[in-house]
Structure formats: structure tokens, C-alpha cells
PAZAPA-4460 file (N, C-alpha, C; in steps of 0.05 Angstrom, whole numbers, plus 32768, in hexadecimal, padded with zeros to 4 digits):
% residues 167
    n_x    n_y    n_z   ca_x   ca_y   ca_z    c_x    c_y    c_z   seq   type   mol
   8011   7FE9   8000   8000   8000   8000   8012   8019   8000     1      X     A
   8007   8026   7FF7   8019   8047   7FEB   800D   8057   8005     2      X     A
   802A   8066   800D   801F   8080   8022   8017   8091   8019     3      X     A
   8006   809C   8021   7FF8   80B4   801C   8013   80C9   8029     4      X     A
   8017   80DF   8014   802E   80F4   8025   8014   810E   8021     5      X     A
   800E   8119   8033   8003   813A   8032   8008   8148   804E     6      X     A
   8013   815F   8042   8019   8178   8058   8005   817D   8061     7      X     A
   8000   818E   8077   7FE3   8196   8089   7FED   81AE   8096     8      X     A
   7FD9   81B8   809A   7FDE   81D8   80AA   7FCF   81D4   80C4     9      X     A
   7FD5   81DD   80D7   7FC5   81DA   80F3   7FC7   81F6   8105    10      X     A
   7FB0   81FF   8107   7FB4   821A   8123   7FAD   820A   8138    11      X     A
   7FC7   8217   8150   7FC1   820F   8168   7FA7   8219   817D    12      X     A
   7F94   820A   8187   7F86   8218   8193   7F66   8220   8180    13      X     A
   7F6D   820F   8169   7F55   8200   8155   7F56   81E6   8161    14      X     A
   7F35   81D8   8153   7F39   81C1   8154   7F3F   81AF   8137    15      X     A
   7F52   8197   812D   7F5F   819A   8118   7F4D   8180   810F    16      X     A
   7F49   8182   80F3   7F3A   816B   80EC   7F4A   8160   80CA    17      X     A
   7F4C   814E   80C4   7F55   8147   80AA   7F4C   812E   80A9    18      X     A
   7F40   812D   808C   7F33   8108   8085   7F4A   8108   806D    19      X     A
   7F4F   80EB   8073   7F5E   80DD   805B   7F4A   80CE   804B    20      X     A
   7F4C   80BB   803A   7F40   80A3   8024   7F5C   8099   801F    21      X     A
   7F52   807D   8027   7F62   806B   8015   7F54   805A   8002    22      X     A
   7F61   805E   7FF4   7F59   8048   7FDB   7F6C   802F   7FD4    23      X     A
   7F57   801D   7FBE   7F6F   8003   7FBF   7F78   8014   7F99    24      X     A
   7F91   8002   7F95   7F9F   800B   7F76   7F88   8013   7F61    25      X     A
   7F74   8008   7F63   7F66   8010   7F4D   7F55   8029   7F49    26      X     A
   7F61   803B   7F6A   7F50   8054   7F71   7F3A   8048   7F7A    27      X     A
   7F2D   8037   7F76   7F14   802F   7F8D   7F14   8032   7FAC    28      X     A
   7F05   8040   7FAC   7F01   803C   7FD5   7F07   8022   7FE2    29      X     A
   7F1F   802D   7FFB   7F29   8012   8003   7F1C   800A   801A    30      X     A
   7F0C   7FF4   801D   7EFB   7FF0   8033   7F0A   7FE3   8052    31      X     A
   7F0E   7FFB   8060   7F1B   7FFE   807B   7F0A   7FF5   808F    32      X     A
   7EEF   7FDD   808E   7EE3   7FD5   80A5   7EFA   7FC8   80B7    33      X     A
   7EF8   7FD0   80D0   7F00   7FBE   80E1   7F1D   7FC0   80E2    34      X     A
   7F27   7FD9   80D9   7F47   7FE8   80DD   7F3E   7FFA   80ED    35      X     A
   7F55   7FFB   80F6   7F54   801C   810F   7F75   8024   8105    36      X     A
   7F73   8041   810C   7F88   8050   8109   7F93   8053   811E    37      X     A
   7FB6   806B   8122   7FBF   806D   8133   7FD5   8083   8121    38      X     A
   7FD5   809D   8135   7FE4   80B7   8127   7FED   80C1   813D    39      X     A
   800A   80CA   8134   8018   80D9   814B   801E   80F7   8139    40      X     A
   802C   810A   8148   8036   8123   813D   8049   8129   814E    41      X     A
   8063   812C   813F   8079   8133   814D   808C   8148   8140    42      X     A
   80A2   814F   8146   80B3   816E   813E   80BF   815C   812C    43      X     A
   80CD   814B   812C   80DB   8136   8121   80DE   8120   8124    44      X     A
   80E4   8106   8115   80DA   80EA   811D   80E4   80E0   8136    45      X     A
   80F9   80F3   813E   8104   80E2   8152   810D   80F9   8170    46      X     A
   80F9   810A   816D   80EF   811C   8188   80F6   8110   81A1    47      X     A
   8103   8117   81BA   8102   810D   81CB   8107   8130   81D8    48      X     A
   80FA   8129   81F3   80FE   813D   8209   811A   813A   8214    49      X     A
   8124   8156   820E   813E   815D   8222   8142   8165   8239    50      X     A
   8126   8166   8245   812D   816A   8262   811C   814B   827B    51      X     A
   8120   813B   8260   8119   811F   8268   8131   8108   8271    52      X     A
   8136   8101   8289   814C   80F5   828D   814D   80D6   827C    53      X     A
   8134   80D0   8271   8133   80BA   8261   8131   80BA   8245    54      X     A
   8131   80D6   823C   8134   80E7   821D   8113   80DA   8213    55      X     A
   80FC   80E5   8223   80E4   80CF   821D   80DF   80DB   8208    56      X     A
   80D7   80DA   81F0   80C1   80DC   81D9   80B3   80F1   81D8    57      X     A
   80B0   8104   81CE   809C   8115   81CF   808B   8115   81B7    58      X     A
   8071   8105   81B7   8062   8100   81AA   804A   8112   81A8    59      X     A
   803E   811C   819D   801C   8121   81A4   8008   8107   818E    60      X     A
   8001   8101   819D   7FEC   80ED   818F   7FD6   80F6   818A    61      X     A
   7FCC   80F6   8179   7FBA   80FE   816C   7FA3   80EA   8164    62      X     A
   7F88   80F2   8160   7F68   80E1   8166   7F6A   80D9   8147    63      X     A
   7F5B   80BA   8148   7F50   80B4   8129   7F3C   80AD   8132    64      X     A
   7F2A   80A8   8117   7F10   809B   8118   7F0D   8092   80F3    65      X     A
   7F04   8079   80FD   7EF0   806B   80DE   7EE4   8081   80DD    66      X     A
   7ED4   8091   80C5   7EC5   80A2   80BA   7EAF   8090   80A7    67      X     A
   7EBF   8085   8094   7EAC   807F   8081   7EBF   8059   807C    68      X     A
   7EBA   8049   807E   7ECB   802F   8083   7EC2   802A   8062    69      X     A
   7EAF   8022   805B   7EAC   801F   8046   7EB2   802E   802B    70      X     A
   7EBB   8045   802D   7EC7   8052   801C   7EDD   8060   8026    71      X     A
   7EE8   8050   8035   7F08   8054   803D   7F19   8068   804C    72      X     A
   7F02   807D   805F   7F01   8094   8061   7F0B   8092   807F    73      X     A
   7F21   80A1   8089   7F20   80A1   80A5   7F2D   80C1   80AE    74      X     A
   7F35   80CC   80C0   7F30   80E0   80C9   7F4A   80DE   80EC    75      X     A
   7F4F   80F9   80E8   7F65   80FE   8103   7F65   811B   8107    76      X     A
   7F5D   8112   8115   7F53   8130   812F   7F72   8139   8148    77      X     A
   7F66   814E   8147   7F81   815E   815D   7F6C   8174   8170    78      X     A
   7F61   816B   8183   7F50   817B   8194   7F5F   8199   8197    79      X     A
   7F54   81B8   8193   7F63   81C8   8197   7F6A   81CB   81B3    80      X     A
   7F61   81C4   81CD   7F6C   81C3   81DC   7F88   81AD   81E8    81      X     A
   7F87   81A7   81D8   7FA4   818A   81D9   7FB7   819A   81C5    82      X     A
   7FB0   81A9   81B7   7FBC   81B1   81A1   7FCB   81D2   81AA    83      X     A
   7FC2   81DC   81B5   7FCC   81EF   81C5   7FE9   81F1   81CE    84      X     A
   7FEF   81DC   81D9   800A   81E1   81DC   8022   81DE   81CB    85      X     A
   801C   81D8   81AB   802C   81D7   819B   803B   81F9   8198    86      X     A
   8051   81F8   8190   8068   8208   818A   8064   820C   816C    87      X     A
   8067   8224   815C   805C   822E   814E   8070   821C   813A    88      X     A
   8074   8210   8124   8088   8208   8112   807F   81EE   8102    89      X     A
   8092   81DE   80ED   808F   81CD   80E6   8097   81B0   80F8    90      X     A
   8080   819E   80F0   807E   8181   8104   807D   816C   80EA    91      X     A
   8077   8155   80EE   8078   8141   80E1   805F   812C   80EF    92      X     A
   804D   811D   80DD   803B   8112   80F1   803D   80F5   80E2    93      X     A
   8032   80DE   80E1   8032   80C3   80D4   8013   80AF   80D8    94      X     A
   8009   80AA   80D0   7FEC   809C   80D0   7FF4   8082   80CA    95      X     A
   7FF5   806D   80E5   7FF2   8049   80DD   7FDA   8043   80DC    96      X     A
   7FD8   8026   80CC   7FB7   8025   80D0   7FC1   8007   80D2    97      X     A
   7FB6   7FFA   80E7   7FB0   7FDC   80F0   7F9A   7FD8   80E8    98      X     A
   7F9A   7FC3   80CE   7F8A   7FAF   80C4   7F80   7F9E   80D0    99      X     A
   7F6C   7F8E   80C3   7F5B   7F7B   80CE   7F64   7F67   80D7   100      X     A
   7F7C   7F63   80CC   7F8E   7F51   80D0   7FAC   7F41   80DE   101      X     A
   7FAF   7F6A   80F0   7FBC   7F6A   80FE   7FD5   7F7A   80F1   102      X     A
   7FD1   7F7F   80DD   7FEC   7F91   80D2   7FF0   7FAB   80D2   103      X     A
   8006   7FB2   80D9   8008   7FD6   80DD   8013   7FDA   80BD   104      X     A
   8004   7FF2   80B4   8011   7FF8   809E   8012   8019   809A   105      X     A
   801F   8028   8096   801E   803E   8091   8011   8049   807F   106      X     A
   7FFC   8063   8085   7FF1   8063   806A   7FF4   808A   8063   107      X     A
   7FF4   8096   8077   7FFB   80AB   8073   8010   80BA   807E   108      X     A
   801D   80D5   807A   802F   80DF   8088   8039   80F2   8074   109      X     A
   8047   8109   8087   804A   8120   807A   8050   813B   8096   110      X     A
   804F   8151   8080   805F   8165   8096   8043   817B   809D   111      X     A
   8048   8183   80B5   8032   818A   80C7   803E   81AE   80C9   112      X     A
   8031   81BA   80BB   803B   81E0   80C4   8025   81E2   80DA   113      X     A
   8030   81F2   80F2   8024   81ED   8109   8027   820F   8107   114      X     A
   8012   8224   810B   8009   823E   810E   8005   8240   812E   115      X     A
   8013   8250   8136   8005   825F   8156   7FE8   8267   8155   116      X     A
   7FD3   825E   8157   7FB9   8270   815E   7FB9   827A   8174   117      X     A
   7FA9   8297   8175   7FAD   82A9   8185   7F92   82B3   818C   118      X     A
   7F77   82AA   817F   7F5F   82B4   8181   7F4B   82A9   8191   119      X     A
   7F56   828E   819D   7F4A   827A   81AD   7F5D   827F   81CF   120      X     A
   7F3F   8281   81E4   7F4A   8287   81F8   7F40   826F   8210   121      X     A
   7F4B   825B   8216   7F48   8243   8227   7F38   8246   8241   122      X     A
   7F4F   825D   8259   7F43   825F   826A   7F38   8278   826D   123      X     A
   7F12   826B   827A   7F03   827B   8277   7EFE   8281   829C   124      X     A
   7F0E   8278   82A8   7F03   827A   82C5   7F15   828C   82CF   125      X     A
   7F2B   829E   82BE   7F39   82B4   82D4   7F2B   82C7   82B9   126      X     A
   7F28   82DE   82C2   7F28   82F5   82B4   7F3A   8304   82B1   127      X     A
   7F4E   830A   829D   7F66   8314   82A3   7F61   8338   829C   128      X     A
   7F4E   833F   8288   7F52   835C   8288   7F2C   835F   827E   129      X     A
   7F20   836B   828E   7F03   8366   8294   7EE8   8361   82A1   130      X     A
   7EDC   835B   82A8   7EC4   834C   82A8   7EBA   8356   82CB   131      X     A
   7EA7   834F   82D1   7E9E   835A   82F3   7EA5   834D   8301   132      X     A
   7EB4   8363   8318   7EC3   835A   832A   7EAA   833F   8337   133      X     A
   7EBA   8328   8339   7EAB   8317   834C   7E98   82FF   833F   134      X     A
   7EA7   82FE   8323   7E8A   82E1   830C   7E9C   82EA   8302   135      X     A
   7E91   82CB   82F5   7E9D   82C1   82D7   7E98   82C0   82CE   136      X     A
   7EA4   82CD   82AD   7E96   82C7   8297   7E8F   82B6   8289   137      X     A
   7E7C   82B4   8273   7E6D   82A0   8271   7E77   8294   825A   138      X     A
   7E7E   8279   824C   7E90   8273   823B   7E87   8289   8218   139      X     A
   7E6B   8292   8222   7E68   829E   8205   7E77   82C0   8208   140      X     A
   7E85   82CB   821D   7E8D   82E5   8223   7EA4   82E4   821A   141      X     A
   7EA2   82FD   820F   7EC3   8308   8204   7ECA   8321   8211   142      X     A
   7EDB   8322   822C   7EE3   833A   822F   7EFA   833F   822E   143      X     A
   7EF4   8360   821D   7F0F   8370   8219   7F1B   837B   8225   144      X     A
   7F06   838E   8232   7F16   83A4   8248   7F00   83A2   8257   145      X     A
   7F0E   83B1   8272   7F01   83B6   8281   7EFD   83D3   8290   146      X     A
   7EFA   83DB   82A5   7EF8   83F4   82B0   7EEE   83F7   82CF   147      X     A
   7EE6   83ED   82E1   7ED8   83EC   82FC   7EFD   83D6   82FF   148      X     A
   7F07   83EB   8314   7F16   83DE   8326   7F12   83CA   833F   149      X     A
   7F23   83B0   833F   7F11   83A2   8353   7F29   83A5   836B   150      X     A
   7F18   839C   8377   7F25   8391   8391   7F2C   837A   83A0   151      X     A
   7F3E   8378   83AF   7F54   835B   83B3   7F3D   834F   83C5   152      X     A
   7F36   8339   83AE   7F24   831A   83BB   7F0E   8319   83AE   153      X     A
   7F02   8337   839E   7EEE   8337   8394   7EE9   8322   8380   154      X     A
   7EF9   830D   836F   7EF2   8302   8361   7F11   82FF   8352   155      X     A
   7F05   82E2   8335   7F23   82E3   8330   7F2D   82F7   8316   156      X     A
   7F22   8306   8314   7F2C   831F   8302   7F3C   8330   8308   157      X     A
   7F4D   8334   82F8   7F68   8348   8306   7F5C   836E   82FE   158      X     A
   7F55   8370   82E8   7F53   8392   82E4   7F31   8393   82F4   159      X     A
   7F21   838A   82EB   7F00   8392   82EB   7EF8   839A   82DA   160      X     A
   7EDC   83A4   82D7   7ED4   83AA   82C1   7EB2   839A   82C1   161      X     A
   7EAD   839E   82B1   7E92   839A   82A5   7E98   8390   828F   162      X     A
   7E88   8372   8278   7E87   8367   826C   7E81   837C   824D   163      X     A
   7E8E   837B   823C   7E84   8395   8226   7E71   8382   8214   164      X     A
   7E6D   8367   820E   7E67   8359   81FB   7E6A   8347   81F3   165      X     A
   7E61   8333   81E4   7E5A   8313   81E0   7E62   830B   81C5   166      X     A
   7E6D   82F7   81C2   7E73   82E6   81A7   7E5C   82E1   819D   167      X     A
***
């Protein structure tokens, strides 16, 4: 079986989605019942942590799923919160797929441009410049600024302010 090679682009702090197809030689849909996948993403094949006294692996593994089995379709996900901590640059990722039959075979792989996102904000339980002294905002609030100064204990917001507006 032929690897699939394709580059991919990923923002950190999206959530990342890409479907492959495999097919058998004749371009027909290759019927993947009863295979599961398995994908890692790494800086380079052979990544290891340097401040690891055992030089461990630094892998991020990454989600598959069957999509479509009968027309050969499967899919690998990178939750943007798992994805967040990537370092802005080029990675390398590899897609095995264990057959029905017990065989690992490689079917995709390729180079991964990894973008900093900057528009996605995680934690929603401190308020850093905003919102009323003393609550939290609500995951649909976006605050920018603020203005009402708080006071030490009033809550976990550092400037104060009042909420200006909603996504």
C-alpha cells in the first residue's frame, strides 16, 4: 500500500480536523471495516525531552476515527485545547492503520505548519482585564476593558469593570 504524503496547516487553540480516503490501486474506495487507526505529531521523528533524565519521547498523539469504513474514509482530530500548547513552527505527524488482520501499515504522513492562535481564550474563570468585581463571566462574554476599580478579595478579577459585550 502507497503512503499518502500531505502537508497540513494547524492553529493552536482551534480544533483541527482532516479526513483522509484510502483507496485500493484501482482508485476504488478501500473498505477499512474493522481497522482502527493510530497518529502521533512530533517536531521530528525522533523528539525526545531534554530536560528528561530518560530523554522520554515527546509525542502528542493525536484522535482518529472510522468516518466512512465503506468508502475508506477516516479522520484525525487534534482537540484545540490539547493543541494549545504547541510552539509555533514546522512538526511532522504519521497515520498507522491496523488491519483486520493485525498488521500495522502506514498509510499517511507528512509535515504539519503549526500557526500560534491568538483569538481563542481557555481560561474563563480569572478575569484578567474587566468584568464585575465579584462573578464570572459567562463562557459567551468577551471582555475587553474595564473601568470600576476592585478591591482585594472582591473577586477573581484584577482591573474591574463592567462587562462591555457578548460574542
Amino acid at each position: 500500500m502507497a503512503v499518502y504524503v500531505a502537508n497540513l496547516e494547524l492553529t493552536t487553540g482551534c480544533d483541527f480536523y482532516q479526513e483522509f480516503y484510502l483507496t485500493n490501486p484501482d482508485l476504488s474506495p478501500m473498505d477499512i471495516s474493522g481497522c482502527s487507526f493510530q497518529a502521533a505529531l512530533q517536531k521530528h521523528p525522533g523528539a525526545v525531552d531534554a530536560n528528561s533524565e530518560n530523554s522520554d519521547r515527546v509525542t502528542n498523539k493525536l484522535t482518529t476515527n472510522v468516518v466512512d469504513a465503506s468508502n475508506g474514509i477516516y479522520a484525525v482530530t487534534f482537540p484545540a485545547k490539547e493543541n494549545n500548547a504547541l510552539e509555533e513552527g514546522k512538526y511532522v505527524y504519521q497515520v498507522i492503520m491496523l488491519d483486520d488482520n493485525g498488521r500495522f501499515s502506514p498509510v499517511a504522513d507528512g509535515l504539519v505548519f503549526v500557526e500560534k492562535g491568538f483569538g481563542v481564550i481557555f481560561d474563563q474563570e480569572n478575569i484578567i482585564d474587566g468584568g464585575t468585581p465579584g462573578t464570572q463571566p459567562s463562557p459567551d462574554e468577551l471582555i475587553i476593558d474595564g473601568g470600576t476599580p476592585t478591591t482585594l478579595g472582591s473577586g477573581p478579577d484584577i482591573d474591574g469593570g463592567y462587562v462591555l459585550g457578548y460574542i
